[in-house]
N, C-alpha and C positions, 0 to 999 in steps of 0.2 A: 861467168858470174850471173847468177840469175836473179832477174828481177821481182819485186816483191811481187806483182802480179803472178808471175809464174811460179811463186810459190805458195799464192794462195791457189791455185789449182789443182795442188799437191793433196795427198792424203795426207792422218795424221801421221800412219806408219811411214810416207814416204818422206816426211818432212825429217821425223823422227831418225830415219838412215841415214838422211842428206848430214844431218848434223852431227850425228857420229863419226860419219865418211868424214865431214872437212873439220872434226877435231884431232882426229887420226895423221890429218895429213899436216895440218899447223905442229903437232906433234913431231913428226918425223921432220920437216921444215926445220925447225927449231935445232930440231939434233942436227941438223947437219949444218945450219950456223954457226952453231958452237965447236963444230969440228972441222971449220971452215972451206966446208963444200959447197955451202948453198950458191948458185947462180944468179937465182930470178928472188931476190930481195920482196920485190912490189910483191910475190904472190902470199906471203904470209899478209901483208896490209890487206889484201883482197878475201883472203880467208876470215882474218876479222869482220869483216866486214858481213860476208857471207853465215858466219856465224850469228851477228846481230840480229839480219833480218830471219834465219830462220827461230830464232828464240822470241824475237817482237810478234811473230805472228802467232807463233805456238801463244803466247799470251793473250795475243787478241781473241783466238778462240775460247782458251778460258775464261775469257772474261764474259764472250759472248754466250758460252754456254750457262754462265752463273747469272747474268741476266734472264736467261730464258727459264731457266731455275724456278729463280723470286716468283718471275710473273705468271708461272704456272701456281707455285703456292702460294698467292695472292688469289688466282681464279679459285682454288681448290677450299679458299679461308671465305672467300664471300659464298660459297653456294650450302 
């Protein structure tokens, strides 16, 4: 389970795998509850989880980047 720090360290692309990867696998998890295979219960709660943070952060950045945005066409509107 990686920590949000470790996954702001992340690229965008790498972020962007990581969360295809653990919906891929919540995915198969899933199928194999329902087909009463799964073992490790907690690791779908952990995937959730892991899915959050990587979608909180991907946000954070766009919010960051849409901040930095404005204040460039703010500089860009005053000169």
């Amino acid at each position: 389970m990686p920590s949000a720090a470790d996954i702001r360290q992340m690229t965008d692309g790498e972020i962007e795998q990581a969360l295809q990867d653990a919906k891929q696998e919540m995915f198969n998890l899933r199928f194999q509850w329902n087909m009463g295979q799964l073992e490790d219960y907690n690791r779908i709660r952990q995937l959730k989880k892991d899915v959050a943070r990587y979608l909180t952060i991907q946000r954070e950045r766009e919010l960051a980047a849409e901040v930095v945005a404005a204040l460039a066409q703010e500089e860009a509107d005053d000169e």
